[in-house]
C-alpha positions in Angstrom: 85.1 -11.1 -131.7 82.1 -10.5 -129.7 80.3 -7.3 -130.4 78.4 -7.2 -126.3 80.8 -5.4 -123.8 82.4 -8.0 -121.7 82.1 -7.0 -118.2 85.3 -5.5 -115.9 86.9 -8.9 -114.4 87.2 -7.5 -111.0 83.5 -6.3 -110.9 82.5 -9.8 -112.0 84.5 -11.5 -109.6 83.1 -9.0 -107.0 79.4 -9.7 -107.9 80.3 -14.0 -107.7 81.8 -13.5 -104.4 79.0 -10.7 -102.7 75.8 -11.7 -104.6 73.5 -10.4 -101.8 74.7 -6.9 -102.6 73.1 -7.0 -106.2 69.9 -8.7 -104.3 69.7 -6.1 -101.8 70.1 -3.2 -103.7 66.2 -2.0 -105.2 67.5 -0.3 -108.0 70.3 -2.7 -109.2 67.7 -5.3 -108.9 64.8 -3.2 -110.9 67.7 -2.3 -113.9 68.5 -5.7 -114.5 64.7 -6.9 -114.5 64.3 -4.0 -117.1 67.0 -5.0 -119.0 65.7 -8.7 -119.0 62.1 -7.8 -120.5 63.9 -5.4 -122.9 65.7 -9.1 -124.4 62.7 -11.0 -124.4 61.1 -8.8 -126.4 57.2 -6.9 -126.7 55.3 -10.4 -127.3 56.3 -12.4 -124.7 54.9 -11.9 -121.1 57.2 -12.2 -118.5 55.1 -14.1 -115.6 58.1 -14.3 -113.7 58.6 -10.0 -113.8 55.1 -10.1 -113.0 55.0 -11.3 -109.9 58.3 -9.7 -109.0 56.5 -6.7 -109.6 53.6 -7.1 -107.6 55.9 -8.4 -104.4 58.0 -5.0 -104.8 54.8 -3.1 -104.2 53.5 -5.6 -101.6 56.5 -5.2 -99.7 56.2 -1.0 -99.8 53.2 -1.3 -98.8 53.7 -3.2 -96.0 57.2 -1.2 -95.3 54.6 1.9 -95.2 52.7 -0.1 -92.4 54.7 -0.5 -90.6 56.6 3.0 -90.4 52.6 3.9 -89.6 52.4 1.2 -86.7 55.8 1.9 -85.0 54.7 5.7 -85.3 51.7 5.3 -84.1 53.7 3.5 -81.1 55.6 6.5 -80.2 52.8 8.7 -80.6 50.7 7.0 -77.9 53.7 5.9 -75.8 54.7 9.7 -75.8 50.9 10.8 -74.6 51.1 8.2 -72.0 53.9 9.8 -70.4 52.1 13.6 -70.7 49.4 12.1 -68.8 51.2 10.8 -66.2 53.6 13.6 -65.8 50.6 15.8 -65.6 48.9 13.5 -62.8 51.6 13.7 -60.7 51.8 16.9 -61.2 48.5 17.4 -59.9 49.1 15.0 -57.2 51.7 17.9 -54.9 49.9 20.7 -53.8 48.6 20.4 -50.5 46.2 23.3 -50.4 42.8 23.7 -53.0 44.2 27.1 -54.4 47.5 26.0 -55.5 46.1 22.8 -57.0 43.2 24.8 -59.1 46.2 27.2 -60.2 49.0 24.5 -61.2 45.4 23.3 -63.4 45.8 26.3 -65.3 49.6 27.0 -65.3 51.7 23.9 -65.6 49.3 20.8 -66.0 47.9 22.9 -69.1 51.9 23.6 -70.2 52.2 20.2 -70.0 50.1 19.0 -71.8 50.6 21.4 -74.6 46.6 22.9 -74.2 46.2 26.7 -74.1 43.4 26.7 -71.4 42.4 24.5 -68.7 39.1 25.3 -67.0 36.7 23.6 -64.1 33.3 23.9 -64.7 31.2 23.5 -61.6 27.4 23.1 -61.2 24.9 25.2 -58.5 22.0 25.1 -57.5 22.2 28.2 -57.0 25.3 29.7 -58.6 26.7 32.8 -56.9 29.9 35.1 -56.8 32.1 36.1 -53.9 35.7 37.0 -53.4 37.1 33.5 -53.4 35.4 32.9 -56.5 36.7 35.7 -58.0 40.3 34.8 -57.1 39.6 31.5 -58.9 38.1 32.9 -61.9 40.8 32.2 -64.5 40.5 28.2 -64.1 37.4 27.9 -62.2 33.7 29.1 -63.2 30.4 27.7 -61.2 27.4 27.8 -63.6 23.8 26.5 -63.2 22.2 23.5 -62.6 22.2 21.5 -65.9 25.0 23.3 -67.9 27.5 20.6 -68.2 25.4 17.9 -70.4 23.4 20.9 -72.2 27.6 22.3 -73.4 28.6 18.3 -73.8 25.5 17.7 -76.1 24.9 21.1 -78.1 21.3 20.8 -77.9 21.5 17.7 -79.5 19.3 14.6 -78.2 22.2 12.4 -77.1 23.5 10.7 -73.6 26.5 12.7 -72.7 29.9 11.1 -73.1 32.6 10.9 -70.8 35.0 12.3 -73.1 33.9 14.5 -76.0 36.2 15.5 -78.7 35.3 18.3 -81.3 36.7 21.1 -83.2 35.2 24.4 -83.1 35.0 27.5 -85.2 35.4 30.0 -81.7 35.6 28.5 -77.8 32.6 29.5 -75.7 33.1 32.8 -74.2 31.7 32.1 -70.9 34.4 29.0 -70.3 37.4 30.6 -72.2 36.9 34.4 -71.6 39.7 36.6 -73.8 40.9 33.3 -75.5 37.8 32.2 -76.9 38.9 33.7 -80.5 42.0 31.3 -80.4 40.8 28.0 -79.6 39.7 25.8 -82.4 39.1 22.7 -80.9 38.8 21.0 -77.1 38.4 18.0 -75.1 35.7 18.3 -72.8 36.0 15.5 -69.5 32.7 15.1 -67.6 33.4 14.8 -64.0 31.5 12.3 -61.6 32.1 14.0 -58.3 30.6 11.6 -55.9 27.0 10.7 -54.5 24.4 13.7 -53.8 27.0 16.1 -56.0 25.9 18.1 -59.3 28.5 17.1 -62.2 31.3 19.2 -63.0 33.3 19.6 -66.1 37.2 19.4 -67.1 37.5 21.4 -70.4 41.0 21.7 -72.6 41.0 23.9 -75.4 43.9 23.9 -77.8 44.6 26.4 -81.2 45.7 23.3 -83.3 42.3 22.4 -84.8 43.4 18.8 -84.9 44.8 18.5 -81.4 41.6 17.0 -80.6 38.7 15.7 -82.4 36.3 13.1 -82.6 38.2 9.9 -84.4 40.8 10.5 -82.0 41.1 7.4 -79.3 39.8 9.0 -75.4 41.3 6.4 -72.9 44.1 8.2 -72.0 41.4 11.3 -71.1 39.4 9.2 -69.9 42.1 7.8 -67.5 43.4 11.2 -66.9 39.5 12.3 -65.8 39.1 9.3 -63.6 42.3 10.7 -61.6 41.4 14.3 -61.4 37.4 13.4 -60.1 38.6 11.6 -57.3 40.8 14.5 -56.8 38.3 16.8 -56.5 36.5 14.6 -54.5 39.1 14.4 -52.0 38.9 18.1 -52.0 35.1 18.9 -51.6 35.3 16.5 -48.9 
């Protein structure tokens, strides 16, 4: 009589008839190729096991890929539709004052940025009461301010879109939330022909919300819009 367990008939008869279930199932699959190299013994090298072995991780690897890729999808399809909910958004008011306040209230809500400020150049930058009413999404600043923020003092050509994180937010663009922000997408802003430049500048808390490896062209897209906004309006 044979001393090895004889396997349960129905279980063998089950395994003949579905074979794809012990194929498909990792663990089943990794047991059994254990149990194989276990027979064979310490001296002989199992090529077969090997390469087994090396298509298992292969095939996580490219399973983790993959997850990455069709994430990555989402992610960008689900900024896609921010930005366009947030141009449209910017697309109803009729009047200057309610389309500098939406800026600030729910373009900034929606796309998830704790301020939202317009940064305008002067020649000769000066206060009144309409100003004043602006104030919490609108700031007019001397001639030369925008590329000298952009390029922190640093010899460089200005980008269009400019990433960073930041210890603080500048006090003169954020005001009483300057402590909070920790990083902000600045969009320069080609307001037409004889016009200083102005500047578009989100700030966010979540230091990684923007910053420099980050891809701009949805900004970029989303700045293209709001300059020929504002060119509509200075008109």
């Amino acid at each position: 009589m044979s001393s090895n367990p004889k396997i349960d008939d129905v279980l063998r008869e089950a395994i003949i008839q579905r074979p794809d279930v012990i194929l498909d199932d990792q663990d089943v699959m990794q047991a059994l190729i254990a149990a194989n190299e276990r027979s064979m013994g310490g001296n002989i090298v199992d090529l077969r096991g090997i390469a087994m072995e090396r298509m298992e991780h292969r095939l996580d690897r490219l399973e983790d890929t993959h997850r990455s890729v069709i994430a990555a999808a989402y992610e960008n399809l689900a900024g896609t539709n921010q930005v366009h909910r947030a141009i449209l958004r910017l697309m109803d008011p009729t009047e200057f004052e309610p389309f500098l306040h939406d800026l600030g209230g729910e373009v900034a809500d929606i796309l998830r940025v704790e301020a939202m400020k317009l940064v305008l150049e002067s020649s000769q930058p000066d206060t009144n009461a309409d100003l004043d009413r602006l104030g919490e999404v609108m700031i007019v600043t001397r001639q030369g301010y925008v590329d000298a923020y952009l390029t922190q003092g640093r010899v460089m050509e200005p980008r269009q879109v400019t990433l960073r994180q930041v210890q603080s937010g500048s006090d003169l663009i954020y005001a009483r939330k300057a402590d909070w922000i920790r990083s902000e997408a600045c969009l320069k802003l080609d307001l037409g022909e004889g016009r200083l430049p102005g500047l578009l500048v989100m700030g966010s808390e979540d230091p990684h919300m923007f910053s420099p490896q980050h891809g701009t062209d949805l900004l970029a897209f989303f700045a293209g819009v709001f300059e020929r906004a504002m060119r509509r309006w200075l008109s």
